[in-house]
N, C-alpha and C positions, 0 to 999 in steps of 0.2 A: 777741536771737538774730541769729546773723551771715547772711548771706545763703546761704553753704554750709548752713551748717544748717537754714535754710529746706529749701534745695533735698532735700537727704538725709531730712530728716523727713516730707516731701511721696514720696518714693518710697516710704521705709518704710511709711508707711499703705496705700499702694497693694498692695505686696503682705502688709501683716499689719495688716487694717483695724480688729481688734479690741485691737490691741497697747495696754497699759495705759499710760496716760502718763508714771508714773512709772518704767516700763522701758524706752520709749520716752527718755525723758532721759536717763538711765541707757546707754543703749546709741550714744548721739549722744556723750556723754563719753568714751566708751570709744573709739569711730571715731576723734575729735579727739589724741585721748593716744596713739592707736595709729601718729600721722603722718598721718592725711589730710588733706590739703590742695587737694583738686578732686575734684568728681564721676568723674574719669579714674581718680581711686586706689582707687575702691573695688573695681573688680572685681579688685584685687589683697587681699584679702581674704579670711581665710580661716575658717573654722567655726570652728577652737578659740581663734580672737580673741575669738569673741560668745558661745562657748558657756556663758559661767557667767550668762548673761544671757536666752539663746533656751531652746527644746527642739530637738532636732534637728531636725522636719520644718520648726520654722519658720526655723532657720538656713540650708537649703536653698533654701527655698522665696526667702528675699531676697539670698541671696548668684547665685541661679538668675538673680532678676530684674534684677541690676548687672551678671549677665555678657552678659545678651540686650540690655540697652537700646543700642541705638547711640549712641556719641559722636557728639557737635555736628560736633564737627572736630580735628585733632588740632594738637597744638603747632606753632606756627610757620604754620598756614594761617589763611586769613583768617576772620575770624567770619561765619556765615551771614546773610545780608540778612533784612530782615520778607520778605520773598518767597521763604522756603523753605518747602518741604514739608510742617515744623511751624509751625500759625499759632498764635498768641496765642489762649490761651482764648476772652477776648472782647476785643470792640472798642470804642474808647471815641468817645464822640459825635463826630462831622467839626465845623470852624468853622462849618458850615451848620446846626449843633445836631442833628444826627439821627444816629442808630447807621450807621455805616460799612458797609455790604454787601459779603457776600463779591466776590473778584476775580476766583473762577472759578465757573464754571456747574453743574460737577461737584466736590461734598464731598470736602476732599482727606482720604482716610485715613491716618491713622499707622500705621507698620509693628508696631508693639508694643502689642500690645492692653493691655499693664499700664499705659501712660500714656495710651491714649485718653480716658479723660474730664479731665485737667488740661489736654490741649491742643485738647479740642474748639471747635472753632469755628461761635459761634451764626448761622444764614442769615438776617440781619435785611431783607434785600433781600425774605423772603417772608411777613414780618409786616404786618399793617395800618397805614395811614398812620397812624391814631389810636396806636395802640401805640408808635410811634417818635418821635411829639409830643411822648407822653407820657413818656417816658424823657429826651428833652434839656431839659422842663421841669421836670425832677424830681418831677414828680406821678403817681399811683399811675394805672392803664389801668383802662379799663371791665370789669365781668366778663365781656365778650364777647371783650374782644382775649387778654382774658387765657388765657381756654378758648383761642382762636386760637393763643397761643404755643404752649402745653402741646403741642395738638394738631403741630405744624409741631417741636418740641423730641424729642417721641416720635417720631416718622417717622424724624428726622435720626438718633437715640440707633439705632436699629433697623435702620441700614444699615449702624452699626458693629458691634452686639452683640444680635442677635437678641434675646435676652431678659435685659438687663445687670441687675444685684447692686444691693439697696438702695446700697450702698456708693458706688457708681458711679453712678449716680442723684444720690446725697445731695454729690457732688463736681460735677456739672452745676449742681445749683442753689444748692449754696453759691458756685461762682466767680459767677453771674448776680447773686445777693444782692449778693453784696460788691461788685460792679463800680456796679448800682443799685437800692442801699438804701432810695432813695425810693419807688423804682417796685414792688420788688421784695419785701421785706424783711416779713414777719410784723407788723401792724397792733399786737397786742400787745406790740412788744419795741422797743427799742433797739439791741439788740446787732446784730452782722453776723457773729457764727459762726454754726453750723453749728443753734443752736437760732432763729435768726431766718429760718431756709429752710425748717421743717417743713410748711408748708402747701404750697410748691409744689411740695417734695419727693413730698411723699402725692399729687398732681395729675399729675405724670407720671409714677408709679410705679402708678398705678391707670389712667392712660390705657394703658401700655403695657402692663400683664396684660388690660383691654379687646381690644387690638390681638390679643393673642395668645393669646385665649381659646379659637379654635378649631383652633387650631394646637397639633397635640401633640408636635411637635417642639420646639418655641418652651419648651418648659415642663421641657426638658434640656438643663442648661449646661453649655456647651462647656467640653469640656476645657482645662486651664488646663498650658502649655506648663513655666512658673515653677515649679510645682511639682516637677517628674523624675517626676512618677506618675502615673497616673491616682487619681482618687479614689474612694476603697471606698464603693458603694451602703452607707445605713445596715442592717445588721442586724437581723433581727427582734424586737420588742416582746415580752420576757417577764414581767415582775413592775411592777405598778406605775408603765407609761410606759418605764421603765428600757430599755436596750439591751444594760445585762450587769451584768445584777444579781449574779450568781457565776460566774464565769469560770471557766475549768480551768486548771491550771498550763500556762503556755507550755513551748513545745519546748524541753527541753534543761535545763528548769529542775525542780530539789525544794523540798521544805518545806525542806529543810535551806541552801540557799540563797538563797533567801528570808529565811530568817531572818537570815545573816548579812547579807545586803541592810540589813536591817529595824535589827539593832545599828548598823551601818556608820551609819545619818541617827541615828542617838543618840548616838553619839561626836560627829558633824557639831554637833548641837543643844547639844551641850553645849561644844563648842570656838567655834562662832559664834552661837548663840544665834541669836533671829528670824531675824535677819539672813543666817543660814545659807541659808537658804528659795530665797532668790534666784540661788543656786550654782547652774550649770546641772548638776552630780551631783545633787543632790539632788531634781531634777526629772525626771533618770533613774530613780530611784532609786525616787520616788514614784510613778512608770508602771509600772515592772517587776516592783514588790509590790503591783500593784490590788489582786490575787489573795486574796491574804493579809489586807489591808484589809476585804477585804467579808468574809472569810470569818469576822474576827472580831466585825464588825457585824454580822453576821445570826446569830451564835451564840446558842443557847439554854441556861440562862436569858445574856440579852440583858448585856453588860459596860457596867462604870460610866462615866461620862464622866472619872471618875480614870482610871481602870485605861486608855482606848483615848489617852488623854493623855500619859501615861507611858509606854506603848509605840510612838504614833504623833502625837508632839510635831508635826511639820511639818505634820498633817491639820489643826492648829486654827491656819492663819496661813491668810489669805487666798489666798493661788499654792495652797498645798495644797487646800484645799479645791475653788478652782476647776477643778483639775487631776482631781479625783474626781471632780466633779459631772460634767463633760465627758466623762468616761470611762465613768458611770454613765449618763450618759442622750445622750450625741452631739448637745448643746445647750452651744454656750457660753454659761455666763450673764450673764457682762458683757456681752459682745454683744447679747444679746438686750434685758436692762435699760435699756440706755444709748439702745439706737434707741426703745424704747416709752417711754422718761422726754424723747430729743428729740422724737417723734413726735404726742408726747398731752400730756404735764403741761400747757403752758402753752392749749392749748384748752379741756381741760377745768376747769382752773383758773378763764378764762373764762366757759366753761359757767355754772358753780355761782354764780361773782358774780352772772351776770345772773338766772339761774333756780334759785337753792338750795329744794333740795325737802323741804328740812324744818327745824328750828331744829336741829339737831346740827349740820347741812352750815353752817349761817349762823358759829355757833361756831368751826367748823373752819377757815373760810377764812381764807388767809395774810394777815400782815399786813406781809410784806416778803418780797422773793426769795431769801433766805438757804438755806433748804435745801427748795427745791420738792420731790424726793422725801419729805420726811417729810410735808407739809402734802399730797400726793397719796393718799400712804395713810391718813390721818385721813379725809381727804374721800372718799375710796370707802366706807369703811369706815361712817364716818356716812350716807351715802345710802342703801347696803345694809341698815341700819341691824342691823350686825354689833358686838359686844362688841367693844373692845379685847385685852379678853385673851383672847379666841380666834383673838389671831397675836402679843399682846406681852406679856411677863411681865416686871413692875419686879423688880427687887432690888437689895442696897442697894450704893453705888462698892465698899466695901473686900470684898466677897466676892470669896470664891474659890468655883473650880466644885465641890468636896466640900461647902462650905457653901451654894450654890447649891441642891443637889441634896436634902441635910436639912434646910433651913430654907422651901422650894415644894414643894406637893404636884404632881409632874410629869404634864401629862395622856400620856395615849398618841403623841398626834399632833403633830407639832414645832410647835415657839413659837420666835418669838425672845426671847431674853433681854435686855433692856435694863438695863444699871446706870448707877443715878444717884443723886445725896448725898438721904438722909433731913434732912426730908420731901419726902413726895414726892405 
């Protein structure tokens, strides 16, 4: 990956942190084919360039955050010295082997709160002498200096953003990680992404809800400029957790338009097939008939997984689904999954080696890192000591979901379905 691409894919997470990586890719290809050629070109850039790839708010919301970011410098002026305004993340050991200390006394703030944590700069000048030893010998710091950082890390984090987003959080300690891995880097891992920082990640993320515990301002986050909006308080709790479990038809809309909505992604499904999903129409499309969606899922008696298949083909691709669920409960669930599988897998994984609480958990434990989600919910599930199939139902590769449905007796309460070759 080129260095533009670095740089453009480091902003896009900033402001669409939960963005799937393969649209993510997908949308870095599109920039490059579209002519970009420097961070300058993007804010020429326009929605119906990204739209078959974004949803609207979130085309906004990044095309918002390329128009606010200021240029370095423009063509033909000189490039800015290490002594501007923006400092390097972090700093790398001086020839005297110790972490570089800031050069000014007062934290310089970035004008753009969307890039404050990639250009944070750590104040190693107010860390313990052991702490800084420890970093140019590449050896791991005491659990004292280490609380010491966290503690001097939150303060700093907190002059910028009263109460900053795991997200932003998880970009503080990933650049520290990556800078020193020795020092730094999860005891259990290898790596230097984003899963070898979840320990120090949860350490200033729990110091700083500490900090602003008593503080009930602290606990409302600022309005986010990026967006053009403010952001709607969540909705009240009706059915089941849910946030709109049956909605009413929006302004201006009938059943009867709706429905052509509803034919419109069927024509779609059958002219692009999956692959249609990805259309940024069709993710309109999928918003503006929630309506319609639930109203034939909550119908009594209750419709076949043929019959809601056949009339809403794009609800059983992944974007679709997630696009519901989102809309059904005001929880993204990649977002959520992805932080609690960086946040826990590999501790708990941990855990269970050293202290398996029973011979199912012994059974369970991985025996390579190939797909730590699945080997996480064996091992819950054996500790709890919970059935398998009251969350997985086997059946066989070549089924289909009509044959699914008469070949399992279906309980009331969702299962996932797992297909895989007999036996099994």
């Amino acid at each position: 990956m080129s260095s533009l691409e670095e740089q453009i894919r480091g902003d896009v997470l900033q402001a669409l942190p939960s963005l799937p990586t393969e649209t993510l890719t997908l949308l870095l290809e599109k920039l490059i084919s579209c002519g970009v050629e420097s961070k300058g070109d993007l804010q020429y850039v326009r929605e119906e360039d990204i739209s078959e790839l974004l949803r609207p708010i979130q085309c906004r919301k990044i095309l918002s955050a390329w128009k606010l970011e200021p240029e370095s410098h423009t063509p033909g002026s000189p490039v800015p010295s290490s002594s501007s305004s923006y400092p390097s993340s972090l700093t790398s050991p001086t020839a005297s082997s110790t972490p570089r200390t800031s050069t000014s006394s007062t934290p310089r703030r970035p004008t753009s709160s969307i890039t404050w944590p990639e250009t944070f700069e750590v104040q190693w000048d107010k860390m313990p002498a052991g702490l800084q030893s420890a970093i140019a010998n590449g050896e791991r710091p005491t659990a004292a200096d280490r609380r010491q950082l966290v503690r001097v890390l939150a303060d700093e984090v907190k002059k910028l953003e009263t109460n900053p987003t795991r997200a932003q959080c998880l970009t503080v300690s990933h650049n520290i990680v990556r800078q020193y891995p020795k020092s730094f880097a999860d005891a259990d891992t290898q790596e230097t992404g984003a899963a070898a920082c979840s320990s120090l990640l949860s350490q200033l993320k729990n110091r700083i809800e500490h900090l602003n515990r008593n503080n009930y301002l602290a606990h409302r986050r600022a309005q986010r400029a990026v967006a053009g909006a403010f952001r709607p308080m969540r909705g009240p709790t009706d059915t089941y957790g849910c946030t709109s479990w049956q909605p009413e038809l929006a302004t201006g809309e009938t059943d009867d338009s709706l429905e052509e909505q509803r034919k419109r992604m069927e024509e779609l499904f059958l002219q692009h097939g999956v692959a249609g999903g990805e259309r940024g129409e069709v993710n309109q499309l999928m918003e503006s008939t929630y309506c319609l969606q639930r109203r034939m899922i909550n119908a009594t008696p209750h419709p076949t997984i043929v019959d809601l298949r056949n009339k809403w083909p794009f609800l059983f691709i992944p974007r679709g689904i997630y696009t519901h669920f989102q809309l059904l409960t005001d929880k993204d669930v990649r977002r959520l999954m992805e932080h609690s599988m960086i946040e826990w897998s590999r501790p708990l994984i941990e855990y269970f080696k050293q202290k398996p609480t029973n011979k199912e958990v012994q059974s369970a434990l991985p025996t390579d890192e190939a797909n730590v989600a699945a080997y996480i919910v064996q091992l819950l599930l054996a500790h709890f000591k919970e059935s398998k199939e009251g969350l997985v139902l086997k059946a066989d590769a070549t089924a289909t979901a009509a044959d699914v449905q008469q070949s399992l007796t279906l309980p009331t309460s969702p299962r996932l379905i797992v297909l895989v070759w007999w036996p099994f």
